[in-house]
C-alpha positions as CSV (number, residue, x, y, z in Angstrom):
1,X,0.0,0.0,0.0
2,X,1.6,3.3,-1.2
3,X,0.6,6.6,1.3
4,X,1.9,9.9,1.2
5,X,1.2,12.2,3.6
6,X,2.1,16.4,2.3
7,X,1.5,19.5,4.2
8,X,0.6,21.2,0.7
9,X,0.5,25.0,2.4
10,X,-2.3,26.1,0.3
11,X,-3.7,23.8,-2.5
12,X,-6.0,27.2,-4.2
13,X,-3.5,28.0,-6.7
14,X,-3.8,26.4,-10.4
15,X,-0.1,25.2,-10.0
16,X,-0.6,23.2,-6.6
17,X,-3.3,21.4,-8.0
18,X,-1.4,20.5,-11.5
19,X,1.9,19.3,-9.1
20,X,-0.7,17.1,-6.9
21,X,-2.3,15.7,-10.2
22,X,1.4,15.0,-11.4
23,X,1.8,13.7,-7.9
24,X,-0.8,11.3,-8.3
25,X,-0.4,9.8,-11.7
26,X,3.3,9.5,-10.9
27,X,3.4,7.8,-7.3
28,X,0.4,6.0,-8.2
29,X,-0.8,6.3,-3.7
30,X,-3.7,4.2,-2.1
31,X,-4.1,6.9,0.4
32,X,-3.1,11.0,0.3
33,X,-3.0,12.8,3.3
34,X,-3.1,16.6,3.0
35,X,-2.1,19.2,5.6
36,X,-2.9,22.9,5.4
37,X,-5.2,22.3,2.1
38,X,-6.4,26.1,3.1
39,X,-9.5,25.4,1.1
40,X,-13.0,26.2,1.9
41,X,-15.7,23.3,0.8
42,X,-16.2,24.1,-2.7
43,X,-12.0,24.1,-3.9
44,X,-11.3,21.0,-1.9
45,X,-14.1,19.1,-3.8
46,X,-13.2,20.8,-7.1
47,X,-9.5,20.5,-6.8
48,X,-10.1,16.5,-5.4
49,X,-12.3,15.6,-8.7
50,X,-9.5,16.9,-11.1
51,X,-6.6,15.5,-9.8
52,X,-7.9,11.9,-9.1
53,X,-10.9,11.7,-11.0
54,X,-12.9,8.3,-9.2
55,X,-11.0,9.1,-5.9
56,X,-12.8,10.0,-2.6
57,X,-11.9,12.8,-0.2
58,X,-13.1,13.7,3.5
59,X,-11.8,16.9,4.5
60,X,-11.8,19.7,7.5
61,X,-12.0,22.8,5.2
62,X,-9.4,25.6,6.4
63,X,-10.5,28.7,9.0
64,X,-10.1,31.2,6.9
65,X,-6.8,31.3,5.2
66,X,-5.1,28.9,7.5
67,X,-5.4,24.8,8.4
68,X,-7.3,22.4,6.4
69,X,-6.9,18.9,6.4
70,X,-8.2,16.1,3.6
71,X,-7.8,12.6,3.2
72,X,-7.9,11.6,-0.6
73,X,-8.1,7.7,-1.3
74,X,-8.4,4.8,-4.5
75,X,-12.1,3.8,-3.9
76,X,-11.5,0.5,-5.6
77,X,-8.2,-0.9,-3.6
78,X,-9.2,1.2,0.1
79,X,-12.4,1.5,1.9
80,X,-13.1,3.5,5.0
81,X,-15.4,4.2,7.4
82,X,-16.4,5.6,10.7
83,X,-14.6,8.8,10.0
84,X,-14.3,11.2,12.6
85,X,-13.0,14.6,12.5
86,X,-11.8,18.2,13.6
87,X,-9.7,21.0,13.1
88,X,-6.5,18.9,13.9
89,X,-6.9,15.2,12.7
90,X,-9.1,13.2,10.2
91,X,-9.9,9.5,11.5
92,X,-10.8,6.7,10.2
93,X,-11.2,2.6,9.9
94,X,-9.8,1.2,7.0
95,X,-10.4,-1.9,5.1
96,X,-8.0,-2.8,2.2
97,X,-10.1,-4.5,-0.5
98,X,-9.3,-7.9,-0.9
99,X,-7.7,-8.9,2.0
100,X,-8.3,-9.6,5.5
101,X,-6.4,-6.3,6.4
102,X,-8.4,-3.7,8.1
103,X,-6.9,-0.8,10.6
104,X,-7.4,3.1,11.2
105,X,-5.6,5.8,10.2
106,X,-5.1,9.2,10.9
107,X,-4.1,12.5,9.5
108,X,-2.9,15.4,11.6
109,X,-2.2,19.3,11.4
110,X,-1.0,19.7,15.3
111,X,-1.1,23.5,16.5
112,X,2.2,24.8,17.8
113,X,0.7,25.0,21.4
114,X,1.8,22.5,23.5
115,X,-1.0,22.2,26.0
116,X,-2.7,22.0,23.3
117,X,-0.8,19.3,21.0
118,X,-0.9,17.0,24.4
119,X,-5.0,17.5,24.6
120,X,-5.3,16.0,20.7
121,X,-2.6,13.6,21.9
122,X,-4.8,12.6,24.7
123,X,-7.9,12.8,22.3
124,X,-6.1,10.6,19.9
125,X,-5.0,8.2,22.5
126,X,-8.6,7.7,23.9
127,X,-10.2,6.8,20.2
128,X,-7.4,4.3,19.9
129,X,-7.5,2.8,22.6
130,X,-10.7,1.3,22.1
131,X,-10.2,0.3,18.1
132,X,-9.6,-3.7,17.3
133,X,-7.9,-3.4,14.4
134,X,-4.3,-3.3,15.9
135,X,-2.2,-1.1,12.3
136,X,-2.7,2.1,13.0
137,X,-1.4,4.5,10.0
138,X,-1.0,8.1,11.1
139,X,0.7,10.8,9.6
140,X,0.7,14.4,8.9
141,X,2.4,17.7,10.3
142,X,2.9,17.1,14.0
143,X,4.3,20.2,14.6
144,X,6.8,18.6,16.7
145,X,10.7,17.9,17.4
146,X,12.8,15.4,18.9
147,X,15.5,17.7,19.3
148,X,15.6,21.3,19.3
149,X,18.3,20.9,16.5
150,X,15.8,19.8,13.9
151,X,14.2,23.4,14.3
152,X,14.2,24.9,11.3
153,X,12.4,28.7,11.0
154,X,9.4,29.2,13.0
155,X,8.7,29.9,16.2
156,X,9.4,28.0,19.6
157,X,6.4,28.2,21.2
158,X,7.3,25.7,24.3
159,X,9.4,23.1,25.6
160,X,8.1,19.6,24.4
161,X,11.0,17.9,26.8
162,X,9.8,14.8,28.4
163,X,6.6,14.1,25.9
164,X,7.0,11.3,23.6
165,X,4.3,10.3,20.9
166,X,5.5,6.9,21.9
167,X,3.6,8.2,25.2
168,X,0.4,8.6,24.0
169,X,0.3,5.4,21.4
C-alpha cells in the first residue's frame, strides 16, 4: 500500500493542483494525506475531482486562510469508514479490499501549542484505545521535534522535553 502524507501550504492556486495531479499519476498512492489544504468546501471538492478523478476525499476545510486537512483515497483498492474529524486530525477505519487487512488511520495538522498538542494527543489516545484493528497509520504535520536541533524557521512556542508520541500510542 503506497501513502503519502504532504502539508501542501495552500492547494488554491492552479499550480498546486497540477503538481498534486502530477503527484498522483506519478506515485500511483492508495491513500493522500493533505495538511494545510487552506480550502474552503467548494475548492477542496473541485480540486479533489480533477486530480484523481474516481477518488474519494473527507476533508476539515481551512479557517479562513489557514489549516485544512483532507484525506484523498483509490475507492476500488481502500475502503473507509467511521470517520471522525476536527480541526486537527481526520480519523478513520480502513479496510484494504481484498484482503483480510483492516486498521485506522489518521491524519494530523497539530497547533504549535503545546498544552494543546498534548489534549489532541490525549484525544487521539482515547479513540485508539478502544479500536480492534491493531495497524494504526497516522501521519501528517505534528508540529513537533525530537530535538531542538531539527528546528528549522518558526517559532518555539514551548518546551516539548519529556513528551513522547510513543507516550500517547
Amino acid at each position: 500500500m503506497m501513502l503519502i502524507s504532504w502539508n501542501i501550504r495552500g492547494l488554491n492556486s492552479l499550480g498546486k493542483g497540477r503538481l498534486l495531479k502530477k503527484m498522483i499519476m506519478q506515485e500511483k498512492p492508495q491513500i493522500l494525506f493533505l495538511q494545510e489544504t487552506k480550502c474552503n468546501s467548494s475548492a477542496l471538492e473541485r480540486i479533489a475531482t480533477k486530480a484523481w478523478p474516481g477518488g474519494h476525499n473527507v476533508a476539515v476545510y481551512a479557517d479562513g486562510a489557514s489549516g485544512g486537512l483532507a484525506v484523498l483515497w483509490d475507492a476500488c483498492s481502500i475502503m473507509l469508514n467511521n470517520i471522525h474529524a476536527n480541526k486537527n486530525f481526520i480519523q478513520a477505519i480502513f479496510h484494504i479490499i481484498g484482503t483480510n487487512t483492516y486498521g485506522h488511520l489518521t491524519n494530523v495538522y497539530f497547533p504549535q501549542e503545546t498544552m494543546h498538542k498534548i489534549e489532541i494527543l490525549n484525544t487521539l489516545s482515547v479513540i485508539n484505545s478502544a479500536i480492534a484493528h491493531p495497524l494504526w497509520i497516522a501521519g501528517g504535520d505534528f508540529n513537533m521535534i525530537t530535538r531542538l536541533e531539527e528546528k528549522r524557521g518558526g517559532r518555539n512556542s514551548g518546551n516539548m522535553d519529556g513528551i513522547h508520541l510513543k507516550d500517547f500510542i
